[in-house]
C-alpha positions in Angstrom: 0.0 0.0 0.0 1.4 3.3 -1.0 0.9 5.3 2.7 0.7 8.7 0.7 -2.8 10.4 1.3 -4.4 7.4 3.8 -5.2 7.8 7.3 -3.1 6.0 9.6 -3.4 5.5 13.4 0.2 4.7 15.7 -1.0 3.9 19.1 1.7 5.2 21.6 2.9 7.6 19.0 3.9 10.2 21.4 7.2 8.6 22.3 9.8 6.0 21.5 9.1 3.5 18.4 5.3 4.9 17.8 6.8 8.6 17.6 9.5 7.6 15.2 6.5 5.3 12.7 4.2 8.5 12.8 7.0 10.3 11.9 8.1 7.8 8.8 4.6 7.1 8.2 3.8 11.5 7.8 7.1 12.0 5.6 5.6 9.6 3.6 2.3 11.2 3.2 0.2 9.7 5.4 -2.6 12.1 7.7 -1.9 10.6 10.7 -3.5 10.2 14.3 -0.8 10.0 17.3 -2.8 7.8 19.7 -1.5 8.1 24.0 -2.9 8.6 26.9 0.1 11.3 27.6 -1.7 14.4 25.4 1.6 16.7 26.2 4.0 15.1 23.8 1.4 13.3 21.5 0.3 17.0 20.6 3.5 17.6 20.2 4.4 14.9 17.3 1.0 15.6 16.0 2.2 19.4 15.3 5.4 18.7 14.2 4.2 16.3 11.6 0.7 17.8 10.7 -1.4 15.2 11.9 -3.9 15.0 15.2 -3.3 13.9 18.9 -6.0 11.2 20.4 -6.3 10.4 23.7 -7.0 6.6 24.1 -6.7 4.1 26.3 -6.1 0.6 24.2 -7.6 -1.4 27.2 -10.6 0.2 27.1 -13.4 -0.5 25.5 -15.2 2.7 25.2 -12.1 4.9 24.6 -11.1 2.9 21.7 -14.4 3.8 20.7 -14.2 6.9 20.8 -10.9 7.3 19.8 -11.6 6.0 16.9 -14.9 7.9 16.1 -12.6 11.1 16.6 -10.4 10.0 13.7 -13.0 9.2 11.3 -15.1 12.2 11.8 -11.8 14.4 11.5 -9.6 12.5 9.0 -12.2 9.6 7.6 -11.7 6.5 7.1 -8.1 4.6 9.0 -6.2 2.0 6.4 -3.0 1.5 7.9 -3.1 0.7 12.2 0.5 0.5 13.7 0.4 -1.1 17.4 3.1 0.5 19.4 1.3 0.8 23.0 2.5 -1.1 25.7 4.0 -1.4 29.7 6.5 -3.3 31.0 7.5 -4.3 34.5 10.4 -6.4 35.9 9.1 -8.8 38.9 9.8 -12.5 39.6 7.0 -15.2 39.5 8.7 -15.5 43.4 11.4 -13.7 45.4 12.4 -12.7 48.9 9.9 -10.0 48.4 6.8 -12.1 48.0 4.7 -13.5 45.4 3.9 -11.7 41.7 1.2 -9.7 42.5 -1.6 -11.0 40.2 -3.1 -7.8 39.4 0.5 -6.4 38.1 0.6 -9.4 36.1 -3.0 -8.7 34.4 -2.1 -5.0 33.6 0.2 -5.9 31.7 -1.5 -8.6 29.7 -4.2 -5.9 29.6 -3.2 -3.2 27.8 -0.2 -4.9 25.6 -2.0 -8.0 24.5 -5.8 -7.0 24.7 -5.3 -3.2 24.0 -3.8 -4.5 20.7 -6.3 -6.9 20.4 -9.0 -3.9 21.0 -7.1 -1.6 18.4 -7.8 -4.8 15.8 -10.8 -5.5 16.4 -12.3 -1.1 16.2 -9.6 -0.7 13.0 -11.3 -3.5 11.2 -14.5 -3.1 11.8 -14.6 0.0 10.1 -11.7 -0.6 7.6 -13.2 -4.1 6.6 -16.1 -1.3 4.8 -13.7 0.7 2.8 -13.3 0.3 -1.1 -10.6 -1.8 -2.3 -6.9 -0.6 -3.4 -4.9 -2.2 -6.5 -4.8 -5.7 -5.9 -8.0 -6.1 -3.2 -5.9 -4.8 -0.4 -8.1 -2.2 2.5 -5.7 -2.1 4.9 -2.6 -2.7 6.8 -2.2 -3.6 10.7 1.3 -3.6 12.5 1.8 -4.9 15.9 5.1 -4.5 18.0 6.4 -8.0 20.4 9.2 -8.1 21.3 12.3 -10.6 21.5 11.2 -11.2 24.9 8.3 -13.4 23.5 10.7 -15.7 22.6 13.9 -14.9 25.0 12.2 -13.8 28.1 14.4 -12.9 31.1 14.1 -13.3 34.6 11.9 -11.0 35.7 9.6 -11.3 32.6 7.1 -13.2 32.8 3.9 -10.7 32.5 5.8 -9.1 29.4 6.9 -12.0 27.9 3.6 -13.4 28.1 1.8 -10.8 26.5 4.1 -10.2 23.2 4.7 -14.2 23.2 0.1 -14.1 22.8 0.9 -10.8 20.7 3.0 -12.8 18.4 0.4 -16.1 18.8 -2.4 -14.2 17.4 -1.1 -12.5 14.0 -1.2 -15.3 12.3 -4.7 -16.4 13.1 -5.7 -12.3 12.7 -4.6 -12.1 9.9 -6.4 -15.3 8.6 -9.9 -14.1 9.7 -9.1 -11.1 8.0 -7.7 -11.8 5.0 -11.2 -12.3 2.9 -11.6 -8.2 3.4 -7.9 -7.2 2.2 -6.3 -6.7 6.1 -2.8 -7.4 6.3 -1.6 -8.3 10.0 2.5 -8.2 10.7 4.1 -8.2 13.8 7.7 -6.4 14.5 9.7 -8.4 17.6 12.2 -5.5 18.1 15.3 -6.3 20.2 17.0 -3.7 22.3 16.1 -0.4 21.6 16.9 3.6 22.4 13.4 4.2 23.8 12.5 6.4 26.3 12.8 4.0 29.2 16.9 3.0 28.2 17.6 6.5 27.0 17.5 7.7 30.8 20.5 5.3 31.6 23.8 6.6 31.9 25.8 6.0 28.3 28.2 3.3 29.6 25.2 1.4 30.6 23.5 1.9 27.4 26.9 1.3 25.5 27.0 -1.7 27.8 23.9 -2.8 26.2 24.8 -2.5 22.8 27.7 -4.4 22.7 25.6 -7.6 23.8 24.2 -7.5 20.6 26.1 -9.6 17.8 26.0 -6.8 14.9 25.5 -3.9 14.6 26.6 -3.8 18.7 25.0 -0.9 19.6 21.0 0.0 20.5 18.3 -0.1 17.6 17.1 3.6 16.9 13.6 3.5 16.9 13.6 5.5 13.2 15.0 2.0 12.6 11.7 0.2 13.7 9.8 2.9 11.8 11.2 2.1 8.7 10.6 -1.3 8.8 6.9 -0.7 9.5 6.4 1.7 6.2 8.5 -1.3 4.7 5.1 -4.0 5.9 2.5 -1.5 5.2 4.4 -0.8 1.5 5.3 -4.6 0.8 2.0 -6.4 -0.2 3.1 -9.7 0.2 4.3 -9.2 3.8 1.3 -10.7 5.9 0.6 -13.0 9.0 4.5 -12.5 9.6 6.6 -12.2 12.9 10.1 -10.4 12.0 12.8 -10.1 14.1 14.7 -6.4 14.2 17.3 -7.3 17.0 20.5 -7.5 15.2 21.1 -11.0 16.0 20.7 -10.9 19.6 19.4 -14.1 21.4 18.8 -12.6 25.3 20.5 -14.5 28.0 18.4 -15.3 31.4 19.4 -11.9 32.8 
């Protein structure tokens, strides 16, 4: 799909890996809506790259709803979805501390594995009803995993949970939604200069890098951007997971 004049919505598109895809996705021509529940800096990217700020909740029902209302009335119809909201937290299933609190572990499952599932589900409802583009195609979903759905560290088990079901559902997604032209992919990304690492001091994050194999050095999230114009542009790319983690394999911590 040729991004230039649709209507694309990045969830978490105020920061990290959704900041840099809105940004890719705008220099490519796309009018597009920065999804987060932080309005400061989704404004923000929604100024710089002349596109609108939404606030939304992707583990709720009715502001998914909503959210999405707000884009069609002001924009029309969304073709291209790029899931990049999510929370992580680093507790053991047991420790000297006490059990995994159960509702920590639910949160997390909540908003990175059913808030995707509830950005799906609203995108294709109404893109499912849009005309077709050259060669039957409506629209495009991407979802973000991680490579701690397959390499989960100690510590990991809510996270690695929800991108391991994030990953375990693309392919059937993309199967019920393949009769009305939806393409569903799914970026694992390794080790990357988000928000959350790019507070640590630079030895730590250089320390970082160099446990990846090549290139040995953090992913820059206009890296993960590309990649997603790349699925949304390559109309053979569906029901795939792909690995952007320079070869890294995580080791138990």
């Amino acid at each position: 799909m040729d991004a230039s004049g649709q209507v694309a919505i990045v969830t978490g598109g105020g920061s990290g890996l959704g900041e840099a895809t809105a940004r890719a996705l705008a220099a490519r021509g796309a009018k597009v809506a920065v999804f987060d529940v932080g309005m400061e800096r989704a404004e923000k990217v929604a100024a710089d790259i002349g596109g609108i700020a939404v606030k939304c909740d992707v583990s709720s029902a009715e502001s998914g709803e909503a959210a999405f209302k707000e884009v069609t009335d002001k924009l029309g119809s969304p073709r291209i979805l790029i899931n990049c909201a999510g929370i992580a937290i680093a507790m053991k299933t047991t420790s000297k501390d006490g059990v995994h609190a159960l509702d920590a572990f639910q949160k997390v499952i909540n908003v990175n594995l059913a808030g995707t599932f509830n950005m799906i589900r609203l995108f294709a409802s109404i893109c499912e009803k849009s005309e077709p583009l050259e060669g039957g195609e409506r629209g495009v979903i991407v979802n973000t995993a991680s490579v701690a759905a397959f390499d989960g560290q100690i510590g990991q088990a809510a996270y690695s949970a929800s991108k391991g079901g994030v990953v375990g559902m693309t392919l059937p997604i993309a199967r019920d939604l393949s009769r009305a032209g939806i393409r569903v992919c799914t970026i694992a990304p390794g080790i990357f200069k988000t928000p959350m690492l790019a507070g640590l001091p630079e030895d730590a994050q250089r320390s970082l890098g160099q446990q990846v194999p090549f290139p040995s050095r953090l992913g820059e999230p206009a890296e993960y951007g590309a990649l997603a114009c790349h699925i949304v542009e390559n109309q053979m790319l569906n029901a795939e997971t792909i690995r952007l983690d320079g070869a890294i394999r995580m080791a138990p911590r």
